[in-house]
N, C-alpha and C positions, 0 to 999 in steps of 0.2 A: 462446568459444562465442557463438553471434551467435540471436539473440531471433527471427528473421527465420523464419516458418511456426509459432510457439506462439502457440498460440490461448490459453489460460490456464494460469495458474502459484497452483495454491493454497499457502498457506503459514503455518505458528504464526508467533505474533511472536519465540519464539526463533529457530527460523530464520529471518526476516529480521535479529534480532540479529546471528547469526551472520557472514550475508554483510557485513551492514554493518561490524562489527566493535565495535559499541556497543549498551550499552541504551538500546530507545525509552523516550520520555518516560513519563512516569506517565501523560499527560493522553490517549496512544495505547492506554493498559488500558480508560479509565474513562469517554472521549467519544466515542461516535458519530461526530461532525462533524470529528474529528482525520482520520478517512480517508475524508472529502468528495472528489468528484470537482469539483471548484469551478474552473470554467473561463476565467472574468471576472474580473479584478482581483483574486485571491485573494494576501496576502502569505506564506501557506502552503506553503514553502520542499518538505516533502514532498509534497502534492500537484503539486507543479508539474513535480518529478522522472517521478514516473509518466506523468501526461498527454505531458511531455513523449518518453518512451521510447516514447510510440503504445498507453498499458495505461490502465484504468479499474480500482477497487479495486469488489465485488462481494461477495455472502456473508458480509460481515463477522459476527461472531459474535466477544462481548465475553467470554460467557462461555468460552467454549473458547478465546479469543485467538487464533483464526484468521481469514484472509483471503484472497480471490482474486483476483488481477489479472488484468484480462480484455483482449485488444487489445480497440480502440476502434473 
């Protein structure tokens, strides 16, 4: 399936668990700045996945554990 015409992909962190195939970190329940769109020198192995697929992270909400990725 090809990402190509989605404009946003909202999602819990179990579903992205799911696609990934692992649990995210604690530190993606509990920090803000873990789903930074940080586009400068950032060593943030997950942010650099998104930017790099042409998606921005958006709406996060820690309490509900959801998030939307947004093209860029």
């Amino acid at each position: 399936m090809s990402a190509s015409g989605v404009t946003s992909i909202p999602a819990t962190f179990v579903q992205i668990e799911a696609v990934l195939g692992f649990t995210l970190p604690d530190s993606a329940r509990s920090n803000t700045p873990w789903w930074a769109n940080e586009k400068r020198n950032t060593r943030h192995v997950q942010c650099k996945s998104w930017i790099a697929a042409g998606f921005e992270t958006r709406d996060l909400s820690l309490a509900t554990e959801s998030v939307a990725f947004v093209r860029a």
